[in-house]
PyMOL CGO cylinders between C-alpha atoms (Angstrom):
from pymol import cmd
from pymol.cgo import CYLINDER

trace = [
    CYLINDER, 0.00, 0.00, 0.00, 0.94, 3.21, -0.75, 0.3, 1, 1, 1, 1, 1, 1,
    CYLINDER, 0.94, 3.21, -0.75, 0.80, 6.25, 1.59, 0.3, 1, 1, 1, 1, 1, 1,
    CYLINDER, 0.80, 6.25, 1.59, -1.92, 8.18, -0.53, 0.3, 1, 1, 1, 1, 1, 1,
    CYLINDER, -1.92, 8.18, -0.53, -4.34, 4.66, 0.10, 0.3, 1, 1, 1, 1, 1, 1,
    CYLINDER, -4.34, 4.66, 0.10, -3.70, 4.71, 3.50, 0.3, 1, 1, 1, 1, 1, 1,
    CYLINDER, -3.70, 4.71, 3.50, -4.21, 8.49, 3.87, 0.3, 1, 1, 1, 1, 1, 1,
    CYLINDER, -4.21, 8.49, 3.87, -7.59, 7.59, 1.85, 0.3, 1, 1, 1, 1, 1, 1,
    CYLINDER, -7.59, 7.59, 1.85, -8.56, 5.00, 4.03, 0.3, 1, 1, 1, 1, 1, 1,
    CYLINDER, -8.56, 5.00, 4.03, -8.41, 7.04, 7.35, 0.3, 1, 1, 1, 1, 1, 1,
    CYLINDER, -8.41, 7.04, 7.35, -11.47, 7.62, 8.79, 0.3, 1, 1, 1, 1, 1, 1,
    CYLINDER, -11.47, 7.62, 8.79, -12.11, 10.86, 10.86, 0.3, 1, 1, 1, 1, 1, 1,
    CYLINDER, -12.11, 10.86, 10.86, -11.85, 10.63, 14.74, 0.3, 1, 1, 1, 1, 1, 1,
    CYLINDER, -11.85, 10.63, 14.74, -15.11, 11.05, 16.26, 0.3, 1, 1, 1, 1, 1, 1,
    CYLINDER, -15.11, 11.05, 16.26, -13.87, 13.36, 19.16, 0.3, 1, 1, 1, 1, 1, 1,
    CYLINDER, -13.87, 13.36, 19.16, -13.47, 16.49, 16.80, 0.3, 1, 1, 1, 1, 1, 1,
    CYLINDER, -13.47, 16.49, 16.80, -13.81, 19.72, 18.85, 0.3, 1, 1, 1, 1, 1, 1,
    CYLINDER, -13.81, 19.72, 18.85, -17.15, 20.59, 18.04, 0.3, 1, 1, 1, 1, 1, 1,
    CYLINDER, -17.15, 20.59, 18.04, -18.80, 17.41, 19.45, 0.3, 1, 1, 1, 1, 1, 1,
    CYLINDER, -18.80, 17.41, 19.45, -16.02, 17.35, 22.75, 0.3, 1, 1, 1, 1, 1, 1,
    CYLINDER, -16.02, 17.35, 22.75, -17.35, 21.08, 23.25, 0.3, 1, 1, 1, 1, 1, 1,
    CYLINDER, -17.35, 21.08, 23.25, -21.14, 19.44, 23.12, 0.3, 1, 1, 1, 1, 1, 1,
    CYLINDER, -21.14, 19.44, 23.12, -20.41, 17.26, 25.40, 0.3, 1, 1, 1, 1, 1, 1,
    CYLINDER, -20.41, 17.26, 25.40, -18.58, 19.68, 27.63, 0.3, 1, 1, 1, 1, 1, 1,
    CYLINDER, -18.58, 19.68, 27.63, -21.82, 21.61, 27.84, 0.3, 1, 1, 1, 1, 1, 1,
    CYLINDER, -21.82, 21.61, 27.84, -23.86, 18.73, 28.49, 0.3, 1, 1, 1, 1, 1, 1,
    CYLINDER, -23.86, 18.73, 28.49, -21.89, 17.48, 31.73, 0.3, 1, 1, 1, 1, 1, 1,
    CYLINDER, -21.89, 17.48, 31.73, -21.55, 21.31, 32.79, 0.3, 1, 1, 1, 1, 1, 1,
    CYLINDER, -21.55, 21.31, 32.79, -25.77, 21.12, 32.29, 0.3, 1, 1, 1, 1, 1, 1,
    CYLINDER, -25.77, 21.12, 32.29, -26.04, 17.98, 33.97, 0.3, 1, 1, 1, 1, 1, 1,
    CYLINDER, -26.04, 17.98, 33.97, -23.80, 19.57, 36.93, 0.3, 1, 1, 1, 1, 1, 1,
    CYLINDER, -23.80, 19.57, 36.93, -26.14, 22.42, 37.19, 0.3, 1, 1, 1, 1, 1, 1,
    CYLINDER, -26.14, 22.42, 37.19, -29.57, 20.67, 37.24, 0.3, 1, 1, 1, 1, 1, 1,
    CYLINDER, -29.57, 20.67, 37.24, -27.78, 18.06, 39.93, 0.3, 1, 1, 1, 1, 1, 1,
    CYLINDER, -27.78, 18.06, 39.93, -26.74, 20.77, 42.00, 0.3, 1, 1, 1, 1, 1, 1,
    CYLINDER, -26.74, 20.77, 42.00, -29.93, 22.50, 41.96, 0.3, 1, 1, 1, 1, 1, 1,
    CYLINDER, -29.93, 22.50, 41.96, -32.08, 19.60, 43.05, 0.3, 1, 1, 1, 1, 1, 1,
    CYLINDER, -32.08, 19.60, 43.05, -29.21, 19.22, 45.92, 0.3, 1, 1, 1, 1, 1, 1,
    CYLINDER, -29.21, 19.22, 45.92, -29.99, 22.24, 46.75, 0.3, 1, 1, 1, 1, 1, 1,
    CYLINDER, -29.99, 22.24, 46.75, -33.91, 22.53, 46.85, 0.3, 1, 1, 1, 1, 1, 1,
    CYLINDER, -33.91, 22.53, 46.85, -33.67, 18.80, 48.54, 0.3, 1, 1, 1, 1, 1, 1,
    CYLINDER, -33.67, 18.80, 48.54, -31.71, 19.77, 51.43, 0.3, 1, 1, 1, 1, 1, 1,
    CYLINDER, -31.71, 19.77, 51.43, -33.69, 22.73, 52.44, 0.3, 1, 1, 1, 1, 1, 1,
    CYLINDER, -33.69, 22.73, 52.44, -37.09, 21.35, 51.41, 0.3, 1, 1, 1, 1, 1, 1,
    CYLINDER, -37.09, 21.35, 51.41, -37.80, 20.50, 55.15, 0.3, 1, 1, 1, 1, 1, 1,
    CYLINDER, -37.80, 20.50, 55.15, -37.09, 23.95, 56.71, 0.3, 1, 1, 1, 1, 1, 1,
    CYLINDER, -37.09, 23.95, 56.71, -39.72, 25.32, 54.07, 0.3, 1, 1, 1, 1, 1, 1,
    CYLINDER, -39.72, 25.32, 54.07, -42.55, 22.54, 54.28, 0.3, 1, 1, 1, 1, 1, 1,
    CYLINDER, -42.55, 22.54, 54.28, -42.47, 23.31, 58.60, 0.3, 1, 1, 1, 1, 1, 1,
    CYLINDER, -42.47, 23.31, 58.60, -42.15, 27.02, 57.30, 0.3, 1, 1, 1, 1, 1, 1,
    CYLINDER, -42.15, 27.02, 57.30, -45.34, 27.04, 54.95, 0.3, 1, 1, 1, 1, 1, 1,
    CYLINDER, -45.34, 27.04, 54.95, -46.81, 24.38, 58.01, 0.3, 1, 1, 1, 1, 1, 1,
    CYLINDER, -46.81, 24.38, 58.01, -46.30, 27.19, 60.84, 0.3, 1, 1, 1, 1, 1, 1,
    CYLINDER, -46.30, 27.19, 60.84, -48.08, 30.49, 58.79, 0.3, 1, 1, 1, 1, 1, 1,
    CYLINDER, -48.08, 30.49, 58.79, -50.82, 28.16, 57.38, 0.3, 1, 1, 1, 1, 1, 1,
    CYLINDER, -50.82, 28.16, 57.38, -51.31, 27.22, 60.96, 0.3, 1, 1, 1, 1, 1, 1,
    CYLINDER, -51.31, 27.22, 60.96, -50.99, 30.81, 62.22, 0.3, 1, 1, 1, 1, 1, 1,
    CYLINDER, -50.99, 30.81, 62.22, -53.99, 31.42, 59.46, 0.3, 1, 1, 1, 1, 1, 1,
    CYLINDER, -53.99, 31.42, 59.46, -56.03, 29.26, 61.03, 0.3, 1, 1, 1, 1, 1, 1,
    CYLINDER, -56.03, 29.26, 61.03, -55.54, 29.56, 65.28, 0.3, 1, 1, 1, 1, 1, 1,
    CYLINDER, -55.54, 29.56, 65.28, -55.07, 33.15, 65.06, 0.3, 1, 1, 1, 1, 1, 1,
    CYLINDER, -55.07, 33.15, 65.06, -57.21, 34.54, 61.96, 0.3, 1, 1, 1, 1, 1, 1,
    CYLINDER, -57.21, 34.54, 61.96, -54.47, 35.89, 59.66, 0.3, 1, 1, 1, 1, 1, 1,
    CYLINDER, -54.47, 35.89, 59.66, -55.18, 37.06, 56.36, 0.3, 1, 1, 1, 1, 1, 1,
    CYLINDER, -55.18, 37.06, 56.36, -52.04, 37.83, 54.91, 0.3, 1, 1, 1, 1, 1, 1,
    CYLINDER, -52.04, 37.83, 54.91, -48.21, 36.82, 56.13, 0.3, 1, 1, 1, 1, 1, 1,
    CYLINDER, -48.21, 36.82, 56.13, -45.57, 39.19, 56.50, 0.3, 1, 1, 1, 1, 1, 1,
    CYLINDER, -45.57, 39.19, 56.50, -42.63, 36.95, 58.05, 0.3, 1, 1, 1, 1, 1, 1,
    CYLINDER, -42.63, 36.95, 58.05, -41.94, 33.60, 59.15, 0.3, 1, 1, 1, 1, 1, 1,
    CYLINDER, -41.94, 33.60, 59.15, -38.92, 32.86, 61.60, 0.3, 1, 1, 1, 1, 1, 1,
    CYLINDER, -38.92, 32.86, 61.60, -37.89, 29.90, 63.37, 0.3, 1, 1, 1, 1, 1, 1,
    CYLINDER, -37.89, 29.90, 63.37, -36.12, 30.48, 67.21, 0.3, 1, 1, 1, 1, 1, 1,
    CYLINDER, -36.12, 30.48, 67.21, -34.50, 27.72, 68.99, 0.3, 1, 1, 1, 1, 1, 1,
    CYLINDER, -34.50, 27.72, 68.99, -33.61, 28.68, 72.55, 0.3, 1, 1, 1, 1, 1, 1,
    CYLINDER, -33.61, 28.68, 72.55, -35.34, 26.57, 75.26, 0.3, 1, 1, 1, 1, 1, 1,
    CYLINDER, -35.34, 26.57, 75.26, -37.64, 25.37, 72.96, 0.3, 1, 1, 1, 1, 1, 1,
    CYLINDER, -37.64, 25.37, 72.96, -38.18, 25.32, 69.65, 0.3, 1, 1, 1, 1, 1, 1,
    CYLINDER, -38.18, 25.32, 69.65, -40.86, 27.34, 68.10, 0.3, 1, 1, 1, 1, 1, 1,
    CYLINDER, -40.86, 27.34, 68.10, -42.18, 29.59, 65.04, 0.3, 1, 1, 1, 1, 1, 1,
    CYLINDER, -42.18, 29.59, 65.04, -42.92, 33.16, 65.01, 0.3, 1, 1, 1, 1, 1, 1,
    CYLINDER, -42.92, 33.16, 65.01, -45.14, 34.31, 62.28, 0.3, 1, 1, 1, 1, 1, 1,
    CYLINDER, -45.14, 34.31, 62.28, -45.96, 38.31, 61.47, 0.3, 1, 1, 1, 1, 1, 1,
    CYLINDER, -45.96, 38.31, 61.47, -49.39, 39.36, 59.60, 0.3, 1, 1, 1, 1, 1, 1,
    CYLINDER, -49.39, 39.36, 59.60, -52.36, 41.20, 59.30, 0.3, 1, 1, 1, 1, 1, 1,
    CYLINDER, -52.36, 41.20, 59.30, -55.90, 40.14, 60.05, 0.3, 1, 1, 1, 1, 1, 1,
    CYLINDER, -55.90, 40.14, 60.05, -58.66, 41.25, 57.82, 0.3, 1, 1, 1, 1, 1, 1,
    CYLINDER, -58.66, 41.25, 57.82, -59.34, 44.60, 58.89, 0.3, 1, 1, 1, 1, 1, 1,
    CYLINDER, -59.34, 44.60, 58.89, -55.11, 45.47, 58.35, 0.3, 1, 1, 1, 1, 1, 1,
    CYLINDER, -55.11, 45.47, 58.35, -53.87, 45.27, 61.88, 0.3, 1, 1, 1, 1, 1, 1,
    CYLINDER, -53.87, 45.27, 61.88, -50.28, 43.92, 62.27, 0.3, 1, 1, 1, 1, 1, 1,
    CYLINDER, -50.28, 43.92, 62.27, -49.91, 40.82, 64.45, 0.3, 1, 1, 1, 1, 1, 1,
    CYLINDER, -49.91, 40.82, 64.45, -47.02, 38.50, 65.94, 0.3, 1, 1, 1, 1, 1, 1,
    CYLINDER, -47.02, 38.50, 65.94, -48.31, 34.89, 66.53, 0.3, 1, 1, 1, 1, 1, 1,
    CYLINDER, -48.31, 34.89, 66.53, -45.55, 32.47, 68.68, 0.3, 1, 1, 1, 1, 1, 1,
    CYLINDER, -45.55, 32.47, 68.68, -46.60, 29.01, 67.87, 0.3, 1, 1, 1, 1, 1, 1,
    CYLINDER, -46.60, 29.01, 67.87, -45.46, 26.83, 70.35, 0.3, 1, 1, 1, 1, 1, 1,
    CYLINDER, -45.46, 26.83, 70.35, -46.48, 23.15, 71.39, 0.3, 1, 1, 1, 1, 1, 1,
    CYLINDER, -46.48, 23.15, 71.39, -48.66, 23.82, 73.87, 0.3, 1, 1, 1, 1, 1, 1,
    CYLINDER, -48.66, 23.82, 73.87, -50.93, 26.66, 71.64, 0.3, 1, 1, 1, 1, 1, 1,
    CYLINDER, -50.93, 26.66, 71.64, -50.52, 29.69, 70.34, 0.3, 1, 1, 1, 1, 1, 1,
    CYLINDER, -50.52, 29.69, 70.34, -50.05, 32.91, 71.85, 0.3, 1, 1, 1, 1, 1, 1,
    CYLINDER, -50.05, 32.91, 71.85, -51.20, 35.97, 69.68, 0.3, 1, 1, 1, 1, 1, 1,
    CYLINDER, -51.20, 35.97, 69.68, -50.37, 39.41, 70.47, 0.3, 1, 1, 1, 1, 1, 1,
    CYLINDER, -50.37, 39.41, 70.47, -50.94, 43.31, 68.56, 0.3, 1, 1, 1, 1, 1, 1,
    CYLINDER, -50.94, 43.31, 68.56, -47.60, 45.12, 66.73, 0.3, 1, 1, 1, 1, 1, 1,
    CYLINDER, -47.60, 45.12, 66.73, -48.81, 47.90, 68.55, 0.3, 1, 1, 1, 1, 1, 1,
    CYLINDER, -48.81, 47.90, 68.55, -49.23, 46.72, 72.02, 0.3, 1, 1, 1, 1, 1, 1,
    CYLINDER, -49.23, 46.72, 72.02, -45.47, 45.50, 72.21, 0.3, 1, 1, 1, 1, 1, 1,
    CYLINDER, -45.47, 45.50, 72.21, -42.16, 47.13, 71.11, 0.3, 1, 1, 1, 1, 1, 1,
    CYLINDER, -42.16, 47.13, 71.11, -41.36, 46.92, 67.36, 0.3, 1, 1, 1, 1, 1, 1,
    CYLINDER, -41.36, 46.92, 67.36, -38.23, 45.77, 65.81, 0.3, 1, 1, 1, 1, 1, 1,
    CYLINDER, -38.23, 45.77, 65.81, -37.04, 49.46, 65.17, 0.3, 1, 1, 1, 1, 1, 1,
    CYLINDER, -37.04, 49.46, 65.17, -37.65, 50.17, 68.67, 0.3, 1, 1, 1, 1, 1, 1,
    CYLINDER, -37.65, 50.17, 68.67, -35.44, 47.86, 70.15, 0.3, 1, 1, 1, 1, 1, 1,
    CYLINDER, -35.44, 47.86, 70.15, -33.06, 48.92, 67.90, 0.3, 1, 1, 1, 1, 1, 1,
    CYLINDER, -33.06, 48.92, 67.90, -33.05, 52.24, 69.21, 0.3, 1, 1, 1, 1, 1, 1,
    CYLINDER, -33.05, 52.24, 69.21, -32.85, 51.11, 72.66, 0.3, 1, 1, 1, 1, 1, 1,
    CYLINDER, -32.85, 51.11, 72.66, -30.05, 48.38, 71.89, 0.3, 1, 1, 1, 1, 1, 1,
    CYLINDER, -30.05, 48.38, 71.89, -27.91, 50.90, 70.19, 0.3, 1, 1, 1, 1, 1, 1,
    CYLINDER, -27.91, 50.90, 70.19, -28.41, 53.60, 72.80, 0.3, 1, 1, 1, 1, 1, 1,
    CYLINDER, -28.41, 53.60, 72.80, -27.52, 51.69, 75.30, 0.3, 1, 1, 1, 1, 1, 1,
    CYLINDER, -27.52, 51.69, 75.30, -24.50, 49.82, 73.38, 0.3, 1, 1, 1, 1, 1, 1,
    CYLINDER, -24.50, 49.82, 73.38, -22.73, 52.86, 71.07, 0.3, 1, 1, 1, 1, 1, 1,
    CYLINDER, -22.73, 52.86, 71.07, -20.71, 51.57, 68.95, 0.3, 1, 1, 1, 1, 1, 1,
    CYLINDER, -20.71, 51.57, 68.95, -21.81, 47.83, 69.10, 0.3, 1, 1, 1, 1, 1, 1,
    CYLINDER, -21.81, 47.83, 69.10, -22.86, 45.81, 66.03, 0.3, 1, 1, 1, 1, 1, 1,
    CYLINDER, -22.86, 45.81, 66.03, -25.95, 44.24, 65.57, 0.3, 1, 1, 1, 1, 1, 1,
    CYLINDER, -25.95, 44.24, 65.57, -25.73, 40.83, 64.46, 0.3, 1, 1, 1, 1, 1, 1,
    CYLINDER, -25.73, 40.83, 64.46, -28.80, 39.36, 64.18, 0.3, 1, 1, 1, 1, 1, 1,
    CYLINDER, -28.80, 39.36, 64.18, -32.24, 40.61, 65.38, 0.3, 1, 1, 1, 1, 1, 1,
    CYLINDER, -32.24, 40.61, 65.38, -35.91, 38.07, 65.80, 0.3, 1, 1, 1, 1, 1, 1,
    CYLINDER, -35.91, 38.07, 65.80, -38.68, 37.71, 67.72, 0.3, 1, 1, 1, 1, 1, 1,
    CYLINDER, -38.68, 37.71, 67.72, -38.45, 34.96, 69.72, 0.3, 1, 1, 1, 1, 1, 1,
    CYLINDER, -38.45, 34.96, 69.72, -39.66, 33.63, 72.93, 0.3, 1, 1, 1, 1, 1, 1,
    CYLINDER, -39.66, 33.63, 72.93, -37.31, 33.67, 76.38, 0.3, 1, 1, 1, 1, 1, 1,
    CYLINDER, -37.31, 33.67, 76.38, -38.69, 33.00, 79.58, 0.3, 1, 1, 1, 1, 1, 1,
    CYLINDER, -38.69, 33.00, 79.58, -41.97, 32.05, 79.63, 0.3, 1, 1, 1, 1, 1, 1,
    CYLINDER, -41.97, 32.05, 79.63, -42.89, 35.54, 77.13, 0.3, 1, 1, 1, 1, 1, 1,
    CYLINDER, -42.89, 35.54, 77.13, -42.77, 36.70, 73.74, 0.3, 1, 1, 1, 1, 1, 1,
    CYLINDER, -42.77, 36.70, 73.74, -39.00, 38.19, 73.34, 0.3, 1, 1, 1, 1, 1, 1,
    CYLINDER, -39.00, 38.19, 73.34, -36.65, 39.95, 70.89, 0.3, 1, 1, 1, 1, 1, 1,
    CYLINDER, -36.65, 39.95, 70.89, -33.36, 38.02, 70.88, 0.3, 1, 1, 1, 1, 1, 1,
    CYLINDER, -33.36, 38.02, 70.88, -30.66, 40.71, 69.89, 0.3, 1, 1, 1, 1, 1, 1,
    CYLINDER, -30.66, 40.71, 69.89, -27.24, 38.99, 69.17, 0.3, 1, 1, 1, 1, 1, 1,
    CYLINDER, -27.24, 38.99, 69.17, -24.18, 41.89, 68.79, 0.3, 1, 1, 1, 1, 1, 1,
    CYLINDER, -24.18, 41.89, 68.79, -20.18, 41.84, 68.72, 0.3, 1, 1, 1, 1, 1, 1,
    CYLINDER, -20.18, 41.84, 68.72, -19.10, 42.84, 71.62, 0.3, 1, 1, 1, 1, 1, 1,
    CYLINDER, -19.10, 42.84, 71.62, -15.47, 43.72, 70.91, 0.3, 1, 1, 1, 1, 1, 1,
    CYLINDER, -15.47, 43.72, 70.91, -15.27, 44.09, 66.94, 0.3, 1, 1, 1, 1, 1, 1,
    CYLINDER, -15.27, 44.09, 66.94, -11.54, 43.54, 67.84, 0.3, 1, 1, 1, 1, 1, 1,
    CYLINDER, -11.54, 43.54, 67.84, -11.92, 39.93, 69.17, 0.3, 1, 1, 1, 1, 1, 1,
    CYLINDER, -11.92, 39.93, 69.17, -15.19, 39.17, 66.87, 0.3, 1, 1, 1, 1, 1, 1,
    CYLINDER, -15.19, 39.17, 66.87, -16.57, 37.80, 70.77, 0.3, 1, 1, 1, 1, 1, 1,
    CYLINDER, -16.57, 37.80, 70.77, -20.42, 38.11, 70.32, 0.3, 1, 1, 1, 1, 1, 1,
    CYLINDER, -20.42, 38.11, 70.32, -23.35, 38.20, 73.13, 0.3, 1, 1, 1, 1, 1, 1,
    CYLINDER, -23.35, 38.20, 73.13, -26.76, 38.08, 73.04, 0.3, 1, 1, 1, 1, 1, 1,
    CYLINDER, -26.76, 38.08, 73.04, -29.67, 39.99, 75.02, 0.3, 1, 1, 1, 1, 1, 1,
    CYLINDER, -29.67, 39.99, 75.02, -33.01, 39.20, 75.22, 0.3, 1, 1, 1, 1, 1, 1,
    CYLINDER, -33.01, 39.20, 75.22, -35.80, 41.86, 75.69, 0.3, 1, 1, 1, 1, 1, 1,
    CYLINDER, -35.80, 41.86, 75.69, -39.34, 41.71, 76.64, 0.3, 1, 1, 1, 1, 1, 1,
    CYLINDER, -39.34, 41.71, 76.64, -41.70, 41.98, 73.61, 0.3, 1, 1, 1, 1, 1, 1,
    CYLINDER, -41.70, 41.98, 73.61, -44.37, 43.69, 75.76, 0.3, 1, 1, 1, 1, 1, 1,
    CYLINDER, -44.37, 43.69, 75.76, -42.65, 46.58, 77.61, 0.3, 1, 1, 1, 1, 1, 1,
    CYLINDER, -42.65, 46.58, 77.61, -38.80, 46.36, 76.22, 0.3, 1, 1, 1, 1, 1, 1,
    CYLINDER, -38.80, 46.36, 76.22, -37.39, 45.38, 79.27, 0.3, 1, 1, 1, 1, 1, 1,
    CYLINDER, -37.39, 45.38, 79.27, -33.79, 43.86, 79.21, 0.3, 1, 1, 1, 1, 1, 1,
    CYLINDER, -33.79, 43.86, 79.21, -34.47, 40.04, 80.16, 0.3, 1, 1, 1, 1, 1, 1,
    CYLINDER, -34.47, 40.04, 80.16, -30.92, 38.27, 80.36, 0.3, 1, 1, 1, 1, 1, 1,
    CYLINDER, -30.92, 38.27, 80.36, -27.41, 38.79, 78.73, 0.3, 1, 1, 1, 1, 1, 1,
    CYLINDER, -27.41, 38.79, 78.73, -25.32, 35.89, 77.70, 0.3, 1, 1, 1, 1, 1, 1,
    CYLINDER, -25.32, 35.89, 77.70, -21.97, 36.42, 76.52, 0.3, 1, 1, 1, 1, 1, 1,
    CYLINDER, -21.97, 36.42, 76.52, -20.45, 33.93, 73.90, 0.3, 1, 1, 1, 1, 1, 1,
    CYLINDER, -20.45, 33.93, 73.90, -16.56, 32.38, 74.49, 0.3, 1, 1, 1, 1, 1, 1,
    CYLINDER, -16.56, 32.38, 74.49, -15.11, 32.18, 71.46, 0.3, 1, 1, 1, 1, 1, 1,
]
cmd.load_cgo(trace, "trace")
């Protein structure tokens, strides 16, 4: 055989750039799509109890509409749901295992409030986190700050939802 036969007999490869760049795509697809129903998977429990606790808070405690669902673990652990009712007023239902306890926006302090009172008291220290919550046998705002933005130490103060008393001060070890 001569070269030019041999040259005529070669066949083309079938990993030619265009289909290796296909099938890059594909895998980087496939890795997406996998990822994404990781994802969903993995937090699909937290949201079921989530949707569980404000269609629950519809029912015990009349809401119409939901603002805000949180979860708060201290002591126990238990859901805190903001709404409105159907004539507009603002409401903050604790569901907890033994029933729900339903209170007015306006009859307790508001988020901003304890703000105000948090940094007034604290100048200069950073709020971390702030959520309703529920700390003693009452409706609470668990406030967790930096105490020294030096040593990233944090601490956490609980107030009274009804008249913004402080409640307790725990400061973390790191």
């Amino acid at each position: 055989m001569t070269p030019s036969r041999i040259a005529e007999r070669r066949r083309q490869s079938v990993w030619t750039g265009w289909r290796l760049t296909l099938i890059a795509l594909g895998f980087l697809v496939f890795l997406a799509v996998v990822f994404v129903v990781y994802i969903r998977s993995a937090d699909a429990e937290y949201r079921g109890e989530e949707r569980a606790a404000a269609a629950k808070a519809k029912q015990e405690a009349g809401l119409t509409g939901i603002d805000k669902v949180s979860k708060h673990v201290w002591d126990d652990s238990i859901w805190v749901v903001e709404g409105k009712d159907a004539a507009g007023t603002a409401w903050f239902v604790w569901l907890r295992e033994d029933g729900a306890v339903k209170e007015k926006a306006s009859d307790g302090y508001g988020e901003d409030s304890i703000r105000s009172r948090f940094n007034a008291e604290h100048p200069g220290k950073k709020i971390v986190r702030l959520l309703p919550g529920w700390f003693s046998g009452q409706p609470a705002w668990e406030l967790r700050y930096t105490d020294d933005p030096g040593t990233k130490r944090q601490a956490i103060v609980f107030y009274s939802f009804k008249d913004g008393s402080q409640l307790r001060t725990y400061n973390l070890v790191s």
